[in-house]
KESE-422487 format. One record per residue (C-alpha): residue number from 1; x, y, z; chain. Coordinates in Angstrom, 3 decimals. Layout:
N
<r seq="NUM" xx="X" yy="Y" zz="Z" mol="A"/>
...
END
This chain:
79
<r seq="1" xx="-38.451" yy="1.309" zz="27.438" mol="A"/>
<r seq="2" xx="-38.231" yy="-1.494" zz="25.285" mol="A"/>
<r seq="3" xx="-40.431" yy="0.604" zz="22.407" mol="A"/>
<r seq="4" xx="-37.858" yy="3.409" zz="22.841" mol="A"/>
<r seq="5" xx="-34.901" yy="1.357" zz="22.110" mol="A"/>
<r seq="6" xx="-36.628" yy="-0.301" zz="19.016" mol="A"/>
<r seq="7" xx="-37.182" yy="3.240" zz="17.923" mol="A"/>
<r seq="8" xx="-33.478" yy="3.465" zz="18.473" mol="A"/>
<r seq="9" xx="-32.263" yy="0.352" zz="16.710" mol="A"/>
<r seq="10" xx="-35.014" yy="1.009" zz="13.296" mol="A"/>
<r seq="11" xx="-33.250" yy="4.926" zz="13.374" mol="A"/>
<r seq="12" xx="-29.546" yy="3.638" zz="13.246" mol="A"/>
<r seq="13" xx="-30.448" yy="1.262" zz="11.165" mol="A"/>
<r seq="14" xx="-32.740" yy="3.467" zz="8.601" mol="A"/>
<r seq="15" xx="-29.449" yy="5.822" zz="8.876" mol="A"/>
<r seq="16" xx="-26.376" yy="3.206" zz="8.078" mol="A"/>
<r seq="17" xx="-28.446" yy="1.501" zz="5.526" mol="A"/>
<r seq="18" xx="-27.663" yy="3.890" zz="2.435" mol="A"/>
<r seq="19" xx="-24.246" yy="4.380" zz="4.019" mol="A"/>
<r seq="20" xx="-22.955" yy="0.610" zz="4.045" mol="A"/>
<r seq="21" xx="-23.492" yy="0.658" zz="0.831" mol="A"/>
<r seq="22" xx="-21.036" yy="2.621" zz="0.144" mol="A"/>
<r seq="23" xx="-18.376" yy="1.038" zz="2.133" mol="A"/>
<r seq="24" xx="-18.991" yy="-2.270" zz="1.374" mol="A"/>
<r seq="25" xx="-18.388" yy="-2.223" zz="-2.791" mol="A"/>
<r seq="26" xx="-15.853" yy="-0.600" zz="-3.408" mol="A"/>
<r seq="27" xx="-13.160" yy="-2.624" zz="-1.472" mol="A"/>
<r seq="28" xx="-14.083" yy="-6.033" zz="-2.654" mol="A"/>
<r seq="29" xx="-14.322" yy="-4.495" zz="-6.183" mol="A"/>
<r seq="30" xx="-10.896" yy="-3.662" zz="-5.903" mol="A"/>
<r seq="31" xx="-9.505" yy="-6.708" zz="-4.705" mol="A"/>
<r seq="32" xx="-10.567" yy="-8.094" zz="-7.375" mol="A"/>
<r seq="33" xx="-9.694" yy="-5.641" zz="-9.640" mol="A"/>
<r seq="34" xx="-5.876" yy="-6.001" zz="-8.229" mol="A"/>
<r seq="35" xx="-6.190" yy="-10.072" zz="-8.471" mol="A"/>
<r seq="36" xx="-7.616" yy="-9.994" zz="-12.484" mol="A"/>
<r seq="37" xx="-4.724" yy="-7.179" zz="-12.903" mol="A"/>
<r seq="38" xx="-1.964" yy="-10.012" zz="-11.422" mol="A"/>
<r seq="39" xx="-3.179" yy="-12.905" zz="-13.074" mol="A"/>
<r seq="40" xx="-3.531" yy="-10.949" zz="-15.851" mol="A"/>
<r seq="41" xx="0.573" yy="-9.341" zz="-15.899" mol="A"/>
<r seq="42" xx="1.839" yy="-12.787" zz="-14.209" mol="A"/>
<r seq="43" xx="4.388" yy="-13.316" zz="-16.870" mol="A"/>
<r seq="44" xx="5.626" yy="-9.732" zz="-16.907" mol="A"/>
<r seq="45" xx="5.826" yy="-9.320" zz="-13.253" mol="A"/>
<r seq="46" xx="8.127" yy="-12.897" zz="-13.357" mol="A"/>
<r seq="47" xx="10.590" yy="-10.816" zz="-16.232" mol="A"/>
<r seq="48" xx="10.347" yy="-7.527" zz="-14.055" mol="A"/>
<r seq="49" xx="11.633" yy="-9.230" zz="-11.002" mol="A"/>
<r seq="50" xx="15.216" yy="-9.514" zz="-11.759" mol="A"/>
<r seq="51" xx="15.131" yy="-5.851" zz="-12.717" mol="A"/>
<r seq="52" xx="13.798" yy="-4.912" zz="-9.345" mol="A"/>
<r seq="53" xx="16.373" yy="-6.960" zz="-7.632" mol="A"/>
<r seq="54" xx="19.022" yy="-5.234" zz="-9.480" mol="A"/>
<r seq="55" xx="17.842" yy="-1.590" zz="-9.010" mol="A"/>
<r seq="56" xx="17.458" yy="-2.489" zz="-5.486" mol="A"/>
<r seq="57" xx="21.320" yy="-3.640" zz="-5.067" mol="A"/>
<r seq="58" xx="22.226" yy="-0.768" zz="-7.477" mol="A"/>
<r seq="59" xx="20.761" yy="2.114" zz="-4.959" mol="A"/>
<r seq="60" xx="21.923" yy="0.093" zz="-2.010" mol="A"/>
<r seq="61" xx="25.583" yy="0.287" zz="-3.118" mol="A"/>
<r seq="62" xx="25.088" yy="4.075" zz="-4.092" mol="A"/>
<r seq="63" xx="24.166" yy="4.878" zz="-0.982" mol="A"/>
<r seq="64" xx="27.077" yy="3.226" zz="0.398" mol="A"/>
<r seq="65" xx="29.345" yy="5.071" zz="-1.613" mol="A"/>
<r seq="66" xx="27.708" yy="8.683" zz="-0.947" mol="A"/>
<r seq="67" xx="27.994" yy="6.963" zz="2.844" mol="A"/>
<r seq="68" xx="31.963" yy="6.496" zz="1.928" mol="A"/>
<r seq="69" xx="32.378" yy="9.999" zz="0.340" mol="A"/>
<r seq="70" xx="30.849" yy="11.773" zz="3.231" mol="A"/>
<r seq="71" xx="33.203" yy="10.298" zz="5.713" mol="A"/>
<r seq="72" xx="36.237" yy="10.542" zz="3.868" mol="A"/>
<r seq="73" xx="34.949" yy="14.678" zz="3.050" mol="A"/>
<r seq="74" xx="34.990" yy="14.291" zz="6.570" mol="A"/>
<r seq="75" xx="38.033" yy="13.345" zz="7.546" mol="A"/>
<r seq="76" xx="39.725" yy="15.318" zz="4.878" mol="A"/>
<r seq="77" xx="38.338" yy="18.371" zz="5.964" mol="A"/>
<r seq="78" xx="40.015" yy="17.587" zz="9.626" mol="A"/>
<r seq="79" xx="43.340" yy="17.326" zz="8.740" mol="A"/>
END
């Protein structure tokens, strides 16, 4: 019994081994491709910031006016 599960174990082994491999690269290569990338665009990330705030505001009071506009189309269209 105990030769058949060594068998076992050296056969799941022999078939992750090329496999891990694989899995096992590329995720720490990008990680650190993403760090080097933000250390890297630090100071333009600190001037885009603002910008993204803004936008953000920008299409949150657009869709409060579209919001507006449909209820008042709403209303309208009941009297």
């Amino acid at each position: 019994m105990l030769i058949c599960r060594r068998l076992h174990q050296l056969r799941q082994l022999f078939l992750f081994s090329p496999s891990s491999g694989l899995y096992s690269c590329p995720l720490p290569m990008t990680d650190g491709g993403a760090r080097l990338i933000e250390l890297s665009y630090a100071d333009m990330l600190k001037r885009v910031d603002p910008l993204c705030k803004e936008l953000k505001d920008l299409e949150t009071k657009a869709e409060d006016t579209r919001q507006k506009r449909r209820r008042n189309n709403k209303n309208n269209s009941r009297t």
